[in-house]
C-alpha positions in Angstrom: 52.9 -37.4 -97.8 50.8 -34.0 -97.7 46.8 -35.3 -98.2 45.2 -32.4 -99.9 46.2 -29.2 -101.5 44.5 -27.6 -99.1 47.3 -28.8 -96.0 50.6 -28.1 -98.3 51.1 -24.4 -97.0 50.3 -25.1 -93.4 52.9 -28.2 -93.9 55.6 -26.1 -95.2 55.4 -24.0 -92.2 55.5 -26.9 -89.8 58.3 -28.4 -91.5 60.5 -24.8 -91.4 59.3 -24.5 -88.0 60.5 -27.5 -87.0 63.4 -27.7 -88.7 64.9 -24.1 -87.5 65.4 -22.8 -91.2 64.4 -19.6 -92.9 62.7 -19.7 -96.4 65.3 -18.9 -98.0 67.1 -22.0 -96.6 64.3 -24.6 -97.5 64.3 -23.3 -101.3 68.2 -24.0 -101.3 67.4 -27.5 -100.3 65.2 -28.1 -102.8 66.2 -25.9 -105.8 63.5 -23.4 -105.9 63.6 -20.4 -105.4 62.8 -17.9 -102.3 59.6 -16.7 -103.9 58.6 -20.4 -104.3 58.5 -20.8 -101.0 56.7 -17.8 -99.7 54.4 -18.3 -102.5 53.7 -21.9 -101.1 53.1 -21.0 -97.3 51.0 -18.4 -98.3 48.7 -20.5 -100.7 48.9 -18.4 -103.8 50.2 -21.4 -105.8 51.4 -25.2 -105.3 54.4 -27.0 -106.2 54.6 -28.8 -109.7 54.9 -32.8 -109.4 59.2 -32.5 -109.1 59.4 -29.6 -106.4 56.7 -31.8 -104.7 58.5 -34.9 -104.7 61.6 -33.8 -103.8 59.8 -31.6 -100.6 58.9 -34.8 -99.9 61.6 -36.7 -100.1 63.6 -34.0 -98.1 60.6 -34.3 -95.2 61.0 -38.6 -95.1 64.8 -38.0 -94.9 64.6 -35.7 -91.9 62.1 -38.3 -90.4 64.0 -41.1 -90.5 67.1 -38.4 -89.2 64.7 -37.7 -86.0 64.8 -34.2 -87.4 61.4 -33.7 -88.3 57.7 -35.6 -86.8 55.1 -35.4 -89.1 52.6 -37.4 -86.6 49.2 -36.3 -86.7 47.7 -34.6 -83.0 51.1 -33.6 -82.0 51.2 -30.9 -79.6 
């Protein structure tokens, strides 16, 4: 889903953003932990190939929910 490393923490945010949830939330729906999160958004380190899949799979789920819109040039 995310095309470069360089996107990830700017996706994170937009994904919180829209979603409504804290940090703290997002790690408890994936399993990581509060840190992880903070340290993704802020670009200090990226997820390993299991934390990434299952972001991932949380962001499709809340696509196909109507919870989340991933589109490019939305504004």
């Amino acid at each position: 889903m995310t095309k470069s490393p360089e996107e990830f923490p700017e996706k994170v945010k937009e994904v919180r953003r829209q979603l409504g949830i804290s940090q703290e939330e997002l790690a408890h729906a994936l399993g990581v932990s509060f840190a992880t999160i903070n340290r993704w958004e802020n670009g200090k380190t990226t997820p390993f190939k299991l934390a990434k899949r299952q972001f991932d799979n949380l962001c499709s789920k809340m696509v196909r929910q109507g919870k989340l819109d991933l589109s490019e040039g939305k504004d």
